[in-house]
C-alpha positions in Angstrom: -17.4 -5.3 -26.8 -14.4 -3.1 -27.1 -15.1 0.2 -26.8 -13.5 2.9 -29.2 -10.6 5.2 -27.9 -10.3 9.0 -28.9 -8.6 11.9 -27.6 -9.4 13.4 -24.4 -10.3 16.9 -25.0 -8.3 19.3 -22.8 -4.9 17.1 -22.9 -5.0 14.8 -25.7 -4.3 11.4 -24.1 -6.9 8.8 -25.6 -10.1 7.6 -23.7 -12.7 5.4 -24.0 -15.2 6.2 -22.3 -16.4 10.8 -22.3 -15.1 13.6 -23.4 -11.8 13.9 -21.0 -9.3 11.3 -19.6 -9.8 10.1 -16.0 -7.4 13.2 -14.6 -8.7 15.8 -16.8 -12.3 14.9 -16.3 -12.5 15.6 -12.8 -10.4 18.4 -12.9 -12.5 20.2 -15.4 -15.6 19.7 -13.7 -14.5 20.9 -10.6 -13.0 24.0 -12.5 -16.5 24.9 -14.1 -18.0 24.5 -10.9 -15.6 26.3 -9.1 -15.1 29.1 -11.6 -19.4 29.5 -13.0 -21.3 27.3 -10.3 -22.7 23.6 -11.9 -22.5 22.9 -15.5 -25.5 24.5 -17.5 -25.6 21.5 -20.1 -27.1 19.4 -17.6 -30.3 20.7 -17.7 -33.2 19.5 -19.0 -34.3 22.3 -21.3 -30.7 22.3 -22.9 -31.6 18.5 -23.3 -34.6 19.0 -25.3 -33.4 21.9 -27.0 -30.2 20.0 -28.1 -32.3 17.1 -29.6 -34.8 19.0 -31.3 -31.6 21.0 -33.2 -29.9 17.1 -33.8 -33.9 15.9 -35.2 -33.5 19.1 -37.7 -30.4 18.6 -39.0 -29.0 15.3 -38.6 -25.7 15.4 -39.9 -22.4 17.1 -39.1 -22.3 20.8 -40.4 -18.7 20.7 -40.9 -18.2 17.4 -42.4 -21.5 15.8 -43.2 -21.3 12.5 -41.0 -24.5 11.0 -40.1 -26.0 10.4 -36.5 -25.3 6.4 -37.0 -21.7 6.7 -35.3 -22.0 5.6 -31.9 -17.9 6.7 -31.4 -18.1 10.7 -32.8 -22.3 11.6 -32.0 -23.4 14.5 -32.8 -23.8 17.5 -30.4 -25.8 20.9 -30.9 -23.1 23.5 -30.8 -24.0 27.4 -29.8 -22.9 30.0 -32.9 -22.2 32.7 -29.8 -20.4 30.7 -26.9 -21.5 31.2 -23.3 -18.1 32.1 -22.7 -18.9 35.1 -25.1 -21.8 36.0 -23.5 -24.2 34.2 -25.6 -27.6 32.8 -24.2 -28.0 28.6 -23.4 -31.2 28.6 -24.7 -31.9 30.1 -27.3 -33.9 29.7 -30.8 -32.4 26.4 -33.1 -31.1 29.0 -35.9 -28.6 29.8 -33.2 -27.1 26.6 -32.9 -25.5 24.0 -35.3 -25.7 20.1 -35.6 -21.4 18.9 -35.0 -20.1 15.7 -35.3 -17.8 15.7 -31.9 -14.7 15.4 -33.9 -15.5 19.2 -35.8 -17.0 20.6 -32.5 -13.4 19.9 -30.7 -11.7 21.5 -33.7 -14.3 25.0 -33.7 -14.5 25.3 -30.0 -11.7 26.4 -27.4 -11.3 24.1 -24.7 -9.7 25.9 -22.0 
């Protein structure tokens, strides 16, 4: 099965397989971990809360694409950034259902 390339996030160069190329990915994560301690979208309550907001609305804000494509999913996207000071959890009407092609486009990725 060939596996669909898109652009890594913080440089560009295409990927199959996450969000960031193989130098970019390890290099980010050990700059949010450096920088704010171990990623906070790894927990299990962001889990569930993410899913429950993807089950609410399940299509892309932004563009209106569907949950059926396995090469742009949707992700649950905060409407105040942690990076602004804005709370992980919080209640669904603070989030919004993006394709990942729209969240890269609305979120700064630094």
């Amino acid at each position: 099965m060939k596996r669909t390339q898109r652009p890594c996030l913080t440089c560009g160069v295409l990927t199959t397989h996450g969000d960031r190329c193989n130098v970019c990915g390890p290099r980010k994560a050990t700059e949010w971990a450096r920088n704010r301690g171990p990623s906070p979208y790894r927990t299990a309550d962001w889990r569930r809360l993410s899913i429950q907001k993807r089950k609410e609305v399940p299509f892309c804000e932004l563009c209106g694409q569907r949950d059926n494509n396995p090469s742009n999913p949707l992700t649950a996207d905060h409407l105040v950034p942690l990076a602004e000071g804005g709370a992980l959890i919080v209640p669904t009407y603070m989030l919004r259902t993006l394709c990942r092609t729209c969240h890269g486009k609305v979120t700064k990725h630094k």
